[in-house]
MIZA-67749 format. One line per 4 residues: number of its first residue (from 1); for each residue x, y, z of N, C-alpha, C. Coordinates in steps of 0.001 Angstrom, whole numbers, plus 500000, padded with zeros to 6 digits. Layout:
# MIZA-67749
NUM	X,Y,Z,X,Y,Z,X,Y,Z  ...
***
This chain:
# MIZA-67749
1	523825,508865,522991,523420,507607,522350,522270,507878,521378  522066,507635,520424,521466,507877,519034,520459,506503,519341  519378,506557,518065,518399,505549,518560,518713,504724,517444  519690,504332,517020,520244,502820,516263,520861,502257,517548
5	522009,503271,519080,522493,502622,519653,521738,502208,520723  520440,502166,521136,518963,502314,521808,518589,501068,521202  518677,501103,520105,518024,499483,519439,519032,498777,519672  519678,498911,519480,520997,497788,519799,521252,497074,521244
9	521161,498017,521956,520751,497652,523489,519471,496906,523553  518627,497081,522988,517017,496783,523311,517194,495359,522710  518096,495176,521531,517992,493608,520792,519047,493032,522084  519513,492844,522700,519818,491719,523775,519228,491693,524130
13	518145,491521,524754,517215,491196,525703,515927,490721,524796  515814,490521,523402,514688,490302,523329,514848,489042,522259  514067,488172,521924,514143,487190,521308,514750,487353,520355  515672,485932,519874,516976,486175,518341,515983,486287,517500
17	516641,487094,516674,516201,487381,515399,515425,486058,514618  516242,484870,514621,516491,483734,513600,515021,483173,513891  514833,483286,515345,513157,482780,515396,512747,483202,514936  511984,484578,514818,511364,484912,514122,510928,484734,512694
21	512647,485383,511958,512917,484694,510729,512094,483184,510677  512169,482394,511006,511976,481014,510674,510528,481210,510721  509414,481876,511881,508306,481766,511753,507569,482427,510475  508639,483943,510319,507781,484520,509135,507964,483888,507928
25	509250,483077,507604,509709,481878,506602,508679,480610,506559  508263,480649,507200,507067,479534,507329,506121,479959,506681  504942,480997,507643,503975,481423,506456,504176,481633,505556  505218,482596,504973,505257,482773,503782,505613,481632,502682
29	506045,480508,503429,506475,479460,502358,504809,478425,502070  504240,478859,503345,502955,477939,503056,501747,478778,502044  501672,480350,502333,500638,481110,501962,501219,481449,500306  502357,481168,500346,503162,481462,498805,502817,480633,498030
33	502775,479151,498546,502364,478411,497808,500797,477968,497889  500360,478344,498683,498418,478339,498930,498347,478980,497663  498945,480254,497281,497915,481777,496755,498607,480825,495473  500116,480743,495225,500477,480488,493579,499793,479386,493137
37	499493,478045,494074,498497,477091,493549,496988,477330,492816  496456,478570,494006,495118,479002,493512,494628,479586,492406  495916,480374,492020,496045,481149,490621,496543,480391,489318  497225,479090,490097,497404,478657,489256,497019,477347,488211
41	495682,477095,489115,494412,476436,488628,493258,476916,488446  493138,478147,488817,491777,478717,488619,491503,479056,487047  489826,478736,487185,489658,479042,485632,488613,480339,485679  488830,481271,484884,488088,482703,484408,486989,482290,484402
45	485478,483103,485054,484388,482688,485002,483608,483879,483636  484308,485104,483165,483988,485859,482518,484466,485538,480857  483030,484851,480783,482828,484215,479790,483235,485241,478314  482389,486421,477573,482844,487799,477104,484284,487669,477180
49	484979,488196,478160,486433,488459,478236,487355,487501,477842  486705,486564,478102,487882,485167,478291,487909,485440,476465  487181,485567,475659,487069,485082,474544,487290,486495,473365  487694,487710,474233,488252,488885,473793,489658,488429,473929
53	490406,487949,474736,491616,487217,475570,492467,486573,474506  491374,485522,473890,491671,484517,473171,491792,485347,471776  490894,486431,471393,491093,486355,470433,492744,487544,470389  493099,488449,471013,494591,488366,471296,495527,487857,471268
57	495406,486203,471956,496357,485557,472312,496926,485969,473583  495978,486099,474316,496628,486059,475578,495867,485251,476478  496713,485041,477738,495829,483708,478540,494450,484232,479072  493386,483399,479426,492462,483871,479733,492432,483927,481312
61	493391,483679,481660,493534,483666,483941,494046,485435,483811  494113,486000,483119,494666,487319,483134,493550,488099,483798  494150,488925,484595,492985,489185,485518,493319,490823,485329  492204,491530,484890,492334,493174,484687,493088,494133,484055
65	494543,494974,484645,495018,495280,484139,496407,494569,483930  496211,492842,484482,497810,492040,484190,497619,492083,482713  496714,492050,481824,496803,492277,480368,497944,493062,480093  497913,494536,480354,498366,495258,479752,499816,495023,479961
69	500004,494743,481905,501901,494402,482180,502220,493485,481537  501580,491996,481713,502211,491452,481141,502027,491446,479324  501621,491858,478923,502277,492575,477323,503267,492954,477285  503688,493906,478189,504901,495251,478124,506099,493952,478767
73	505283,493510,479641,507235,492421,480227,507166,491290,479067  506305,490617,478552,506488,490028,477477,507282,490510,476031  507121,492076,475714,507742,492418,474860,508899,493178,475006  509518,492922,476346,510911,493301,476606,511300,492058,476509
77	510861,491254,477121,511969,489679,477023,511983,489315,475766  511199,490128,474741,511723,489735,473361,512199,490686,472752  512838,491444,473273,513703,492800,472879,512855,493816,471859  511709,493509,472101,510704,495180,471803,510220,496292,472703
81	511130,497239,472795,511063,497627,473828,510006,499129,473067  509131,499121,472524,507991,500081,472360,506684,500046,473856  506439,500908,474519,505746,500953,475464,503833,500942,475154  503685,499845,475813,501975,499501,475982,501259,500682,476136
85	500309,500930,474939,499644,502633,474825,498615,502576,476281  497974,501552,476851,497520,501708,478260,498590,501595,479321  499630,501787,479409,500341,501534,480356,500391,503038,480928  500072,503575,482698,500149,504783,482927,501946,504801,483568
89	502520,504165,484130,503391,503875,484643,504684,503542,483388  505999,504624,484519,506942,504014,484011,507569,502717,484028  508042,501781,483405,508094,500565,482914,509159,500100,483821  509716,500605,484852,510638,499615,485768,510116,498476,486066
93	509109,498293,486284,508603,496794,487206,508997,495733,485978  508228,496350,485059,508157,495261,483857,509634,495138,482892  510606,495924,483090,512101,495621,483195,512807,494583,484237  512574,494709,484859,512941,494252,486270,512338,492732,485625
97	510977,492130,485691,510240,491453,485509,510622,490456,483762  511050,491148,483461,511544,490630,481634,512743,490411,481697  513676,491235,482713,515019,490425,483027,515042,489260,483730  514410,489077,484637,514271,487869,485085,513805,486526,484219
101	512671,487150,483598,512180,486047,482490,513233,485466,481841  514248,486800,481227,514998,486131,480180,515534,485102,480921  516525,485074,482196,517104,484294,482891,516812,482647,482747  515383,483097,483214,514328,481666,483544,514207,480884,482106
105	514023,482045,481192,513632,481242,479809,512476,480361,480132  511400,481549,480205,510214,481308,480323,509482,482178,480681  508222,482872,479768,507193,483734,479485,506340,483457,479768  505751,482278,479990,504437,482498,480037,503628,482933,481132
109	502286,483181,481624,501810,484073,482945,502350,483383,484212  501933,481939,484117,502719,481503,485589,503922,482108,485591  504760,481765,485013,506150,482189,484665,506440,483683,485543  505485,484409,485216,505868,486009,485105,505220,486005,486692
113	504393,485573,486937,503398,485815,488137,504361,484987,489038  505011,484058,488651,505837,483454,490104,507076,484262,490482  507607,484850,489180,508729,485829,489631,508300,486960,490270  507035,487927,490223,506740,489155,490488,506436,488292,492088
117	505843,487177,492481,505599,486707,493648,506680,486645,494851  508211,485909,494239,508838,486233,494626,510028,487787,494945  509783,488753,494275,509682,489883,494494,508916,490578,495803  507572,489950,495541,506373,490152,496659,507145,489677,497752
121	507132,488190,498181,508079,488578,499410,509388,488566,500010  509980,489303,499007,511548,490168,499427,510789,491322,500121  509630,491648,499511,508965,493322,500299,508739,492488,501858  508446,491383,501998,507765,491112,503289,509299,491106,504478
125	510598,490476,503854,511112,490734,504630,511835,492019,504778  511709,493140,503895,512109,494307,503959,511547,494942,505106  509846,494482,504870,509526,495187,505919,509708,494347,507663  509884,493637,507285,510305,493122,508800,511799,493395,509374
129	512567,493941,508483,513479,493994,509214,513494,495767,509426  512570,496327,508588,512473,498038,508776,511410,497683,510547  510424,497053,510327,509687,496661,511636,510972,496348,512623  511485,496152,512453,512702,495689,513705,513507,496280,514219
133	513424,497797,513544,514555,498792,513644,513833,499488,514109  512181,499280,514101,511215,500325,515446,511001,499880,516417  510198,498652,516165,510258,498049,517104,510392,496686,517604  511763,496348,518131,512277,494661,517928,511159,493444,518512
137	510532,494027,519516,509901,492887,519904,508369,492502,519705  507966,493167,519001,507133,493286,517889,506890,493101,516559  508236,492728,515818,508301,492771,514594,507759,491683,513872  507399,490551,514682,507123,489190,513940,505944,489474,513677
141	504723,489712,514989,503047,490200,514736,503121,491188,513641  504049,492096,513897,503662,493656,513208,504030,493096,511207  504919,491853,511160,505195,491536,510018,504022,490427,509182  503746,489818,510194,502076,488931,509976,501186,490110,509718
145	501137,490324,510432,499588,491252,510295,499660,491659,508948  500668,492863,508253,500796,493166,506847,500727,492132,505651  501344,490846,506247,501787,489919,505098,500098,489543,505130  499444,489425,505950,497867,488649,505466,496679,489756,505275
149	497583,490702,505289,496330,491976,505025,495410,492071,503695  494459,491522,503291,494153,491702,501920,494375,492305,500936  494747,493994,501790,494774,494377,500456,496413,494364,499542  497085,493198,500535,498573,492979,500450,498299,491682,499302
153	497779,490596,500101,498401,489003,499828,497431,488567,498382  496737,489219,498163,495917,489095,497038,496953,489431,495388  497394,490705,496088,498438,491222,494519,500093,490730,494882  500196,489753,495725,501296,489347,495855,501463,488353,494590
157	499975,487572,494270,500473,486645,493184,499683,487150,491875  499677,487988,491518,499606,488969,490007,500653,489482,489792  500671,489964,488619,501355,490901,487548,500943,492464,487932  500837,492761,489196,500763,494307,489184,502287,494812,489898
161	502245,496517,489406,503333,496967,490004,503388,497591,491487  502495,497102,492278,502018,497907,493440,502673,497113,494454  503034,496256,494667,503977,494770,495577,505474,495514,495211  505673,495020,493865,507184,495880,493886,507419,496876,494061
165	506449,497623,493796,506497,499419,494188,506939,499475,495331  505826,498319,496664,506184,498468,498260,507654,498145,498352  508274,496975,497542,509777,496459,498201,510620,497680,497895  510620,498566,497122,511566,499542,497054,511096,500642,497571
169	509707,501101,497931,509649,501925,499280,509948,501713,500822  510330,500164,500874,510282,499601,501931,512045,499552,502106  512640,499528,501114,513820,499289,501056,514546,500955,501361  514242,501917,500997,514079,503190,501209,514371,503616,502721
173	513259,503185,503242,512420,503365,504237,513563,502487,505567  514178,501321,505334,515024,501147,505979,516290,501504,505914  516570,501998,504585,518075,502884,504995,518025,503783,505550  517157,504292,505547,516462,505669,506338,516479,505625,508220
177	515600,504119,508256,515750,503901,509539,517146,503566,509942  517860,503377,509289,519251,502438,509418,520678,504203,509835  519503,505218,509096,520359,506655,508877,521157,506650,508364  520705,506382,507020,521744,506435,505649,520542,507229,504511
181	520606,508350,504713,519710,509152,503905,519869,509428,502900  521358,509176,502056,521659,509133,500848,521255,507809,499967  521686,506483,500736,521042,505484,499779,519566,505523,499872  518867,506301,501068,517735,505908,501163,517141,506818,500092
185	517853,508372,499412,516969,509054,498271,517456,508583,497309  518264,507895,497023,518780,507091,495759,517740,505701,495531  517622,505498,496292,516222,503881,496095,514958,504783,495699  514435,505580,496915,513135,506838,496966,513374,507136,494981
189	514501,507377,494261,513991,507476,493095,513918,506810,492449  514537,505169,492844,514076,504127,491985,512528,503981,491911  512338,504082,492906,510518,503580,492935,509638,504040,491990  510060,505947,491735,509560,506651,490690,509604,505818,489554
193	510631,505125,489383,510315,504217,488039,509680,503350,487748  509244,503084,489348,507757,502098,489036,506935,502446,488950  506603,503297,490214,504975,503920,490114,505278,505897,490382  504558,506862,489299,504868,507899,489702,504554,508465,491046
197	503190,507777,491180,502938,508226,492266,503536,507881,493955  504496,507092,493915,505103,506752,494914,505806,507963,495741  505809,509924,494727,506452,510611,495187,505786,510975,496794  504531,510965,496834,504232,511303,498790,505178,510436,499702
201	505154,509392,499443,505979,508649,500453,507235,508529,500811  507830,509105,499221,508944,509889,500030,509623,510663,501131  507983,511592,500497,508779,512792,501985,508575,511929,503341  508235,510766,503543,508575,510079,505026,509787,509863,505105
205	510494,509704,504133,511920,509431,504506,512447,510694,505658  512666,512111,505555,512602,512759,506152,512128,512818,507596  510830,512178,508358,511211,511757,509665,511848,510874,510128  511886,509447,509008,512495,508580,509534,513916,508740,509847
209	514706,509319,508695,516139,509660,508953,516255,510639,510566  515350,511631,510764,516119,512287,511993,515479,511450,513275  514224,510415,512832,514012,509878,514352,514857,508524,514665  515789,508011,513444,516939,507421,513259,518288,508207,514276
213	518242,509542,513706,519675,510086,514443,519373,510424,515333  517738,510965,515899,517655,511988,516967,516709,511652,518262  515873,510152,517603,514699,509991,518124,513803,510822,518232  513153,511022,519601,511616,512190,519765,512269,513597,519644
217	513579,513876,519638,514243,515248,520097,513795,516111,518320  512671,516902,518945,512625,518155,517809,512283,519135,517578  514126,520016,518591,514545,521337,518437,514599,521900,516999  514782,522939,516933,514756,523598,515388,515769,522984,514708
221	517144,523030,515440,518159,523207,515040,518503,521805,514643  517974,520533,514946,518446,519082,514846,517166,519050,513537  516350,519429,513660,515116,519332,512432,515652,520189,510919  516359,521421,511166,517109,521815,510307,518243,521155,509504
225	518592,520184,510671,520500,519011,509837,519607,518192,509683  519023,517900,509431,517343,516726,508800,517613,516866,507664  516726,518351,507503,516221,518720,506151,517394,518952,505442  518596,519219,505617,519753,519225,505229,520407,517996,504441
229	520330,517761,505832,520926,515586,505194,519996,515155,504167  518748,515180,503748,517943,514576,502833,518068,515379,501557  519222,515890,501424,519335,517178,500011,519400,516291,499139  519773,514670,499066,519132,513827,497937,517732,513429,497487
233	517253,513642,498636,515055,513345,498487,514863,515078,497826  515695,516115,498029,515170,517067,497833,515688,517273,496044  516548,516640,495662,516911,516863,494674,516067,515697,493521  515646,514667,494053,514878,513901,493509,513272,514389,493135
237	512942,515465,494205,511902,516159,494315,511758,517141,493198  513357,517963,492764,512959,518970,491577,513421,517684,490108  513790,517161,490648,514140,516047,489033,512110,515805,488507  511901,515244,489815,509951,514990,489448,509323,515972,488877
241	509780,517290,489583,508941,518569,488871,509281,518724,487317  510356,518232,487006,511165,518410,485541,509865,517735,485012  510396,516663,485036,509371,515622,484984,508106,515503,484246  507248,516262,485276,506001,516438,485578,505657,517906,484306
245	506902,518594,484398,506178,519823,483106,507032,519321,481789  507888,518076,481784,507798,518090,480577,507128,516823,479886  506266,515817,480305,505434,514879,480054,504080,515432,480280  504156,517153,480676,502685,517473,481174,501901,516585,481701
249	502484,515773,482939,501335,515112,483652,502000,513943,484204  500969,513156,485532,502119,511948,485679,502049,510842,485166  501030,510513,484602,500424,509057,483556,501565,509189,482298  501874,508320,481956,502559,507807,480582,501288,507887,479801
253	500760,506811,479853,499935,506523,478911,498477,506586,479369  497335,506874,478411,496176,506636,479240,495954,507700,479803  496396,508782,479210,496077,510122,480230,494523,510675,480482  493819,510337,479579,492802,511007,480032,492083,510343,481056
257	492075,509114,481466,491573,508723,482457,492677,508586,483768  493372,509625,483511,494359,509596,484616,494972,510981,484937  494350,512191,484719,494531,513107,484849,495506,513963,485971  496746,514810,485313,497651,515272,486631,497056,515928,487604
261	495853,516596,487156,495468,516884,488892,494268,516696,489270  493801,516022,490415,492534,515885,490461,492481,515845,492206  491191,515502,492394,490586,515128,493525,489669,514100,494227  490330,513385,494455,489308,511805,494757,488951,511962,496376
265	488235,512929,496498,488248,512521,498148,487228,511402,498595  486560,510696,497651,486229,509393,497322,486753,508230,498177  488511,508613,497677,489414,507578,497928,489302,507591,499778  489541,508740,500166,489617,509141,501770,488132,508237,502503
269	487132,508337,501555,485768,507828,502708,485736,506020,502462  486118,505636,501182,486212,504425,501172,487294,504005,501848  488765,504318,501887,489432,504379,502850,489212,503629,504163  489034,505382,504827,487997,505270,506235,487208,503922,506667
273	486251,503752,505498,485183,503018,505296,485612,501918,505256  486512,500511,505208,487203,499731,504615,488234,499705,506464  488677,500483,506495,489644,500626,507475,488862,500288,508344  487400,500882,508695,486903,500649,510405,486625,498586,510386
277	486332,498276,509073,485934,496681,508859,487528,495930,509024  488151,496634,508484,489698,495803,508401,489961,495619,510164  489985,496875,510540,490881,496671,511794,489895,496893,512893  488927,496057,512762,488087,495888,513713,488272,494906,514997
281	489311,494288,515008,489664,493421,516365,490200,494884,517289  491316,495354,516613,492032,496611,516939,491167,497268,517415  489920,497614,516222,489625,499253,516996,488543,498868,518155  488282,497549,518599,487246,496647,519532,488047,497272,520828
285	488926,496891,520950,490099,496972,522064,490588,498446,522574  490517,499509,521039,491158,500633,521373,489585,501401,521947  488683,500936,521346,487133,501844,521981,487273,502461,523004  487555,502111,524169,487384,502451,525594,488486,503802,526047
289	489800,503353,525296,490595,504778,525454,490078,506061,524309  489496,505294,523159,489136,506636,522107,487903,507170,522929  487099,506667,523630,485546,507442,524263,486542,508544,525352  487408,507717,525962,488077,508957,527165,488456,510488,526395
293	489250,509900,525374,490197,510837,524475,489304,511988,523948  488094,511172,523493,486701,512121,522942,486250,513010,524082  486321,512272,525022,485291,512457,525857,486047,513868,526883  487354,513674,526778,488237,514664,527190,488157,516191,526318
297	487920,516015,525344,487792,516780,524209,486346,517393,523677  485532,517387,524264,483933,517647,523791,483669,518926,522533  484944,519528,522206,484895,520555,521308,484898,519793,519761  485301,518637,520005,485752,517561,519082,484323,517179,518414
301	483215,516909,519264,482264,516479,519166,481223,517218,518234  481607,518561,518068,480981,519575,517551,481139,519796,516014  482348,519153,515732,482531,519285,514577,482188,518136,513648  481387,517162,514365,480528,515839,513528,479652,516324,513086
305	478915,517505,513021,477851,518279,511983,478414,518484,510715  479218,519553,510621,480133,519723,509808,480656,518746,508716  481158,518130,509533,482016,517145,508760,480715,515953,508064  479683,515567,508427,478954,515323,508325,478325,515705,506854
309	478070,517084,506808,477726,517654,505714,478774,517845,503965  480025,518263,504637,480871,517847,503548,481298,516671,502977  480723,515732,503618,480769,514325,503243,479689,513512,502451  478421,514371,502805,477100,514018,501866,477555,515093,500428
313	478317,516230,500842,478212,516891,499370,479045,516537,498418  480289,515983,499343,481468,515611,498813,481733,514078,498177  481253,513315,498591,480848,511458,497852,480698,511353,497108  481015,511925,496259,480832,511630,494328,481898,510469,493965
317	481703,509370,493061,482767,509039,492077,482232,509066,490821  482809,510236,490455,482414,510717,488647,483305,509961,488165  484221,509413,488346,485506,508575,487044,484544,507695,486371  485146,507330,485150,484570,506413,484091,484571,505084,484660
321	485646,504922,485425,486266,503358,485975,485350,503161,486885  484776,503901,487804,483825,504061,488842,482547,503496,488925  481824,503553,487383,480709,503650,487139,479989,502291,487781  478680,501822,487496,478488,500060,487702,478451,499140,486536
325	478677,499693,485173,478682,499091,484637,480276,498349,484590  480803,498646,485331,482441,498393,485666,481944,497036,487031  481145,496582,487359,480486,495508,488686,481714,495181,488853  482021,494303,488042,483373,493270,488367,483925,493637,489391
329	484665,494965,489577,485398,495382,490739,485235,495937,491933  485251,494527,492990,484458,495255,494201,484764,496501,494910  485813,497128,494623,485721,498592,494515,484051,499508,494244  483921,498851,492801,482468,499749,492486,481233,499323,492914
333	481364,497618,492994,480332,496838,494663,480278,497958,495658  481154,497795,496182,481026,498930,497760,480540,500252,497677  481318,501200,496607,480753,502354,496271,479458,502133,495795  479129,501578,495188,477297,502002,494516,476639,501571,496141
337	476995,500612,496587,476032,500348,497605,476143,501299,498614  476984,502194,498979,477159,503209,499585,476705,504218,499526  476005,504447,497921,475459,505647,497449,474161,505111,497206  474289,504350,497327,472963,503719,496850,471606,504364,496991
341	471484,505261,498380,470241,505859,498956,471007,506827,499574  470310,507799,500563,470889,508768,501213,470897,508397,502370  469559,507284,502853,469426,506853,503954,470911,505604,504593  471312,504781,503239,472291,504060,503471,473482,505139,503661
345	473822,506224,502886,475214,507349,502537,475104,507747,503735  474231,508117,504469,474318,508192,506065,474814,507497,507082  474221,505905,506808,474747,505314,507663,476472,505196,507727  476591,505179,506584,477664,504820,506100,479170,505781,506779
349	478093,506647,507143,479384,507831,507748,479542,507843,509124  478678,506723,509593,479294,506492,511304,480649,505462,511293  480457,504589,510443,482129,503571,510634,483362,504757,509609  482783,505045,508701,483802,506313,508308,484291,507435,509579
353	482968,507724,510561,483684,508726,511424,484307,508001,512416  483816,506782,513038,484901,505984,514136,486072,505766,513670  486231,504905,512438,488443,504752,511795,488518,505914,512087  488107,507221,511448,488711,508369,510992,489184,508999,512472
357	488788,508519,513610,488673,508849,514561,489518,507905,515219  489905,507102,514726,490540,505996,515792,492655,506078,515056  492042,506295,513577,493745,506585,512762,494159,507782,513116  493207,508718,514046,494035,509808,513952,494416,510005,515362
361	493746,509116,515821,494487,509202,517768,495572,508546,517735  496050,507400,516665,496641,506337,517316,497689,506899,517232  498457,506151,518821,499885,506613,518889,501325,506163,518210  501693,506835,517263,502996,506614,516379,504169,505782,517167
365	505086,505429,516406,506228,505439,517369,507317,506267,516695  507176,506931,515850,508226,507780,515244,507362,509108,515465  507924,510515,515313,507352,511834,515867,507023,512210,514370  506546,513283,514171,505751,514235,513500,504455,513363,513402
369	503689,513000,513946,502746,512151,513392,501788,513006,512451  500878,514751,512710,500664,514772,511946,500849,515240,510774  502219,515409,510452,502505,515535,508743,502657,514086,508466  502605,513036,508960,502771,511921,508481,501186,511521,507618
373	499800,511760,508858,498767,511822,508632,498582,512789,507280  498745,513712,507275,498720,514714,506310,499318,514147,504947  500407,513113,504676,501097,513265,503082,499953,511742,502824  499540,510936,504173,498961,509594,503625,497514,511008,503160
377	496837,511601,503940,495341,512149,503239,496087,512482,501554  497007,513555,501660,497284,513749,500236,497532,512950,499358  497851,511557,499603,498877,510796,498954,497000,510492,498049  496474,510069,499136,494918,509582,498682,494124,510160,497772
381	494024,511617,498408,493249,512433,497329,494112,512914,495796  495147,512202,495990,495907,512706,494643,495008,511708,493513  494330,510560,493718,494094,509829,492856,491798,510317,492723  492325,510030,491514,490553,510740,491214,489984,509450,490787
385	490603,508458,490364,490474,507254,490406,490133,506318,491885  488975,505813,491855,489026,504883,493596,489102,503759,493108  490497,503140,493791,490563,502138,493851,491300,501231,495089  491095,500062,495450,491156,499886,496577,493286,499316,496786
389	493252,499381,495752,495152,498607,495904,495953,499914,496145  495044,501227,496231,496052,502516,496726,495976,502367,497957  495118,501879,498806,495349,501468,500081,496828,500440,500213  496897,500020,499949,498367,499208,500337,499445,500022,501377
393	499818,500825,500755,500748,501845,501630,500659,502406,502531  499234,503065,502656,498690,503741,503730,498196,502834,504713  497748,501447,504510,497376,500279,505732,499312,500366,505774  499426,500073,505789,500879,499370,505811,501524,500263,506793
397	501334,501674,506499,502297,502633,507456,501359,502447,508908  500492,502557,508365,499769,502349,510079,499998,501360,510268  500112,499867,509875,500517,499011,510828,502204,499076,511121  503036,499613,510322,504382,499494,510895,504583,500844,512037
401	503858,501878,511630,504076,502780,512530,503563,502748,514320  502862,501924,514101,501893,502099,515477,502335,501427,516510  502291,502070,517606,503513,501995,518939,502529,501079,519700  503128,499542,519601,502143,498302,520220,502568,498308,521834
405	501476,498140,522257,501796,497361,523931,500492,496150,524066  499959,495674,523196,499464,494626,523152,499494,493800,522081  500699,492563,522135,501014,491746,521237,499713,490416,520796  498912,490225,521723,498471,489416,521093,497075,489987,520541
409	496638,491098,520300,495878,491936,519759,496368,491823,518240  497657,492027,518108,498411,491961,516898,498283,490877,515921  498291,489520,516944,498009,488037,516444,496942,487628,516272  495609,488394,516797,494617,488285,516722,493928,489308,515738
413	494546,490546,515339,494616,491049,513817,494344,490409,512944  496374,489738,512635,496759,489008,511675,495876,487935,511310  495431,487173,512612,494375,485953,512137,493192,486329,511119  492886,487827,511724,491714,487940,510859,491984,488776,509612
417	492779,488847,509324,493476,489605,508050,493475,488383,507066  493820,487539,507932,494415,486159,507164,492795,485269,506877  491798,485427,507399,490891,484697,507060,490312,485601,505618  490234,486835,505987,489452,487225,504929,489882,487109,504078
421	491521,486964,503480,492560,487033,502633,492158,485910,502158  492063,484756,502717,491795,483284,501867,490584,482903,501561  489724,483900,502371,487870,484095,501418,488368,484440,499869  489214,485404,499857,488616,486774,498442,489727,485599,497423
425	491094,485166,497795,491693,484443,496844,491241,483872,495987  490064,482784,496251,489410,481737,494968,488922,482907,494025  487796,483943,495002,487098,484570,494282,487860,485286,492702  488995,485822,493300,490103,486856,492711,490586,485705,491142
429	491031,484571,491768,491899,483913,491018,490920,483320,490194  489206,482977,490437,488187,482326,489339,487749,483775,488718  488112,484680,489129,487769,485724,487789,486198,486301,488489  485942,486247,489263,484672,486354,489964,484378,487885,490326
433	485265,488333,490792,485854,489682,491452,486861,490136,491371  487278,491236,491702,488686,491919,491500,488307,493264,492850  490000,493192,493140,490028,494437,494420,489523,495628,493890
***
């Protein structure tokens, strides 16, 4: 018996599907229309910009880099298809996004922002039904919790490509679970057409497909018809390298502030840093088994000097985007105040060492956990840029991955995912701040 026919057994016995459905159909029909209302009365408080905006002709609710998308989906729905010289990304989203327009026959930002919204949550039920194929009786919390996660429900109602990016990694990700590893590297290269960097998350397809056929079982020889079966992720893999040496780099446009190789290990401590505040109901609850786990381990303990030190040498954000004269984005809020002193850069590395300490105990429910750990660190430090919407994916796998035995921990997450989410909205949508 294979672990699709394991789930199949496990769904009789546990609540119908359709409930669920109906509950996650609820929030999302109320928070869909909370967030599109908010955005869609809010007025820009950045007085300067609004009036750079204007003199463009573009709306002044445009918040950061929706300038630049919606340009590029605006000038496909009018059949100019020349690419936006800031655009780093290949232009699927904003295809995708200009076909629809044409449909609607209607451009303007609401317009564009309600379609990319609804996009946003097709990803929510993608991932609930990939959540359901791990774990069924869990999937409703484990699908809340993500849908109110900030760094989710905020870009659900913008013009960015990082929401659609998730529905077709997510879509991936369940053919995979479903053990169909061919449609699942055939989607895995749609995504490339949204965001280049979506290639780390690929290689998850690869456990998911054999803990699909094989579950925990991993002999050489069943890990070998794995790597076998995914000869479409592997062939998508040398198409990228093509790719990559003949655009010299993975940015389209905008290359110099987007350089093919770099090192943000920046991204890893804000991360960390961000993570111990996010999932602080969680890591309240998990404390008592991480002190045993430590405490079992005292060799563990030895290496908080260490690590300690490469972290005061290592905290730089040199990017241009980084700087403070960039305030607006509480991204560079958090970082300056972090660096602010040495005495604060210190403190700062005890909730960095508890997450870092709490994401790497937690127990998976799919196996290899740590090459899983390993492609999210890489996926992170690939960007030399810090910014906080590269978190999306990496919160996301930890909450779909993580093997629950306390459901209302989950609901008591989500609640607080969901409060902070409807703090930062006004802020986001009056132009006040940005992620």
């Amino acid at each position: 018996m294979n672990q699709n026919d394991k789930r199949e057994e496990q769904l009789k016995h546990k609540r119908p599907m359709w409930i669920d459905l109906c509950v996650l159909g609820l929030f999302m029909t109320v928070l869909g229309t909370v967030g599109t209302l908010t955005f869609r009365q809010a007025d820009s408080v950045q007085v300067p910009i609004v009036k750079q905006k204007k003199i463009q002709g573009l709306d002044p609710r445009l918040l950061s880099d929706e300038i630049f998308h919606y340009r590029q989906v605006r000038n496909f729905s009018e059949g100019n298809y020349s690419i936006v010289p800031e655009l780093t990304t290949l232009p699927g989203y904003h295809a995708v996004i200009a076909a629809i327009v044409r449909l609607t026959g209607s451009a303007t930002v609401d317009a564009v922002r309600l379609s990319s919204t609804v996009l946003g949550l097709l990803a929510i039920l993608v991932f609930f039904f990939v959540s359901r194929c791990m774990q069924p009786d869990c999937a409703l919390p484990t699908s809340l919790t993500f849908f109110c996660m900030p760094v989710f429900l905020p870009f659900l109602f913008l013009i960015y490509t990082d929401v659609f990016s998730f529905l077709i990694i997510m879509s991936a990700y369940w053919c995979a679970c479903s053990d169909r590893p061919l449609w699942a590297g055939l989607i895995g290269l749609m995504s490339l057409f949204v965001r280049q960097d979506n290639l780390p998350w690929l290689l998850l397809l690869v456990p998911l497909v054999h803990w699909a056929k094989y579950g925990t079982d991993q002999t050489r020889l069943k890990i070998w018809h794995t790597l076998c079966r995914n000869w479409v992720l592997w062939t998508v893999m040398l198409l990228f390298i093509v790719f990559l040496l003949v655009n010299r780099g993975v940015a389209i446009g905008n290359r110099q502030m987007h350089p093919a190789f770099g090192l943000g290990l920046a991204n890893i401590y804000l991360f960390l840093f961000l993570a111990f505040f996010l999932f602080l109901p969680s890591l309240v609850v998990s404390i008592p088994n991480l002190a045993r786990r430590c405490g079992g381990q005292p060799w563990s303990l030895l290496m908080i000097i260490p690590l300690f030190i490469v972290y005061l040498a290592t905290f730089k954000t040199p990017h241009p985007f980084n700087q403070s004269r960039f305030s607006y984005y509480l991204t560079n809020q958090i970082l300056e105040a972090m660096q602010s002193s040495l005495f604060i850069k210190s403190i700062c590395f005890l909730p960095i060492l508890v997450a870092g300490l709490y994401l790497f105990n937690l127990k998976l429910i799919i196996p290899f956990h740590r090459p899983i750990q390993l492609v999210i660190v890489l996926a992170l430090v690939a960007h030399p840029l810090v910014q906080i919407r590269y978190y999306l994916v990496p919160l996301a796998l930890f909450i779909l991955f993580q093997k629950r035995t306390r459901t209302m921990v989950d609901y008591v997450q989500a609640a607080f995912f969901l409060v902070l989410s409807l703090i930062m909205l006004p802020g986001i949508a009056g132009g006040r701040f940005f992620p």
